[in-house]
C-alpha positions in Angstrom: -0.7 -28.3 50.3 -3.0 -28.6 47.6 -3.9 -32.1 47.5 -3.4 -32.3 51.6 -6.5 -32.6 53.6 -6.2 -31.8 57.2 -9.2 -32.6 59.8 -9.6 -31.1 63.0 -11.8 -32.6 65.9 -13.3 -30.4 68.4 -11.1 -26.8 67.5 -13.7 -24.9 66.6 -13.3 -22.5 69.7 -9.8 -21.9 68.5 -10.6 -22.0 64.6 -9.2 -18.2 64.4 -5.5 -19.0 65.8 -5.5 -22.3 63.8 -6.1 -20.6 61.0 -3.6 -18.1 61.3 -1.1 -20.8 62.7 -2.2 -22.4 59.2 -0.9 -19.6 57.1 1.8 -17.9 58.7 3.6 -21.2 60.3 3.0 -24.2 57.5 2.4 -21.9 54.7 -1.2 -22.7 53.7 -2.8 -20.0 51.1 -5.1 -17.8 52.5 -7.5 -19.0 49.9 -7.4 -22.5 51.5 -11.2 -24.0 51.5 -12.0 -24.9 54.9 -15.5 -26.2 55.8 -16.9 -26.7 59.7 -19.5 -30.1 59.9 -21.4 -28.6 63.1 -23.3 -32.0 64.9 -22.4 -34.1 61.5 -25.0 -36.8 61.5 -27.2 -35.0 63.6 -30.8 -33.8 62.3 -29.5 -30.1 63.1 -26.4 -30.8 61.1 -25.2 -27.4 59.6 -22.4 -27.0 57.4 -20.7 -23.9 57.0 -17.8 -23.3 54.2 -15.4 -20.6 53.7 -11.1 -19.7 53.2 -8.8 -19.6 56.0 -9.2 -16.4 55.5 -13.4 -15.6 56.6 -14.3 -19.3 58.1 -13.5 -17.9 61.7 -15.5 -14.6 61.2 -18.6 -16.9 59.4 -18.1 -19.5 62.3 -18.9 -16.7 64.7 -21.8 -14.8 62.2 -23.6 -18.4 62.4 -22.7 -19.2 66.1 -21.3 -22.6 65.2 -20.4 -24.4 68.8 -19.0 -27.7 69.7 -19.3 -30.5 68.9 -18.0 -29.5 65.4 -15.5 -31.0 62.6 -13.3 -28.8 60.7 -12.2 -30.0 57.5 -9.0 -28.5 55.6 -8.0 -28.6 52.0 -9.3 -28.5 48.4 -11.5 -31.4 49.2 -14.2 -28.8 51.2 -14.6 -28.2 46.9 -15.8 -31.3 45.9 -19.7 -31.3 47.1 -19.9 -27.7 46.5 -22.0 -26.0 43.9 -20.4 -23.2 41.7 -22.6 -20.3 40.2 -23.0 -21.2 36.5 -22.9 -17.2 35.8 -20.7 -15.9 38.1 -18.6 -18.6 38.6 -18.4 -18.5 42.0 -18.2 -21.5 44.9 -20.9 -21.4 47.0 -19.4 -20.0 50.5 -21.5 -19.5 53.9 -24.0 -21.4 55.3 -24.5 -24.2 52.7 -26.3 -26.4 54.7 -28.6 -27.0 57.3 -30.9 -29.9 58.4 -33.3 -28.2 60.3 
């Protein structure tokens, strides 16, 4: 699954079960980047980005709602910014037009 990206359309109200379905059924990593494109190419555009494992609770922290895109897959990695002392990938919010 590593170099697989999968992109869901309109799911975000069942991101939680896909998630799980995800893991459990096709064997996806927990650790999995997934990223959620609320109103992409909108001026309130938000971005939120986080692992199979916390995207559905962070989905719900920043009330993201429909119309939104969920993208899955190491690819949610590639515009992100990592922590030049910690080491860490950016995760939450990570962006937001407004």
């Amino acid at each position: 699954h590593k170099e697989q990206t999968i992109v869901f359309l309109m799911a975000v109200g069942r991101l939680r079960e896909l998630c799980q379905r995800l893991v459990t059924m096709a064997g996806y990593p927990i650790e999995t980047p997934v990223a959620i494109i609320e109103k992409a190419g909108c001026p309130s555009q938000r971005t939120v980005v986080g692992t199979m494992e916390t995207i559905a609770d962070m989905a719900e922290e920043y009330q993201i709602k429909p119309p939104s895109t969920i993208v899955v897959g190491g690819v949610v990695n590639v515009l992100l910014e990592c922590d030049d002392e910690t080491g860490v990938t950016v995760t939450g919010l990570v962006q937001n037009m407004t």
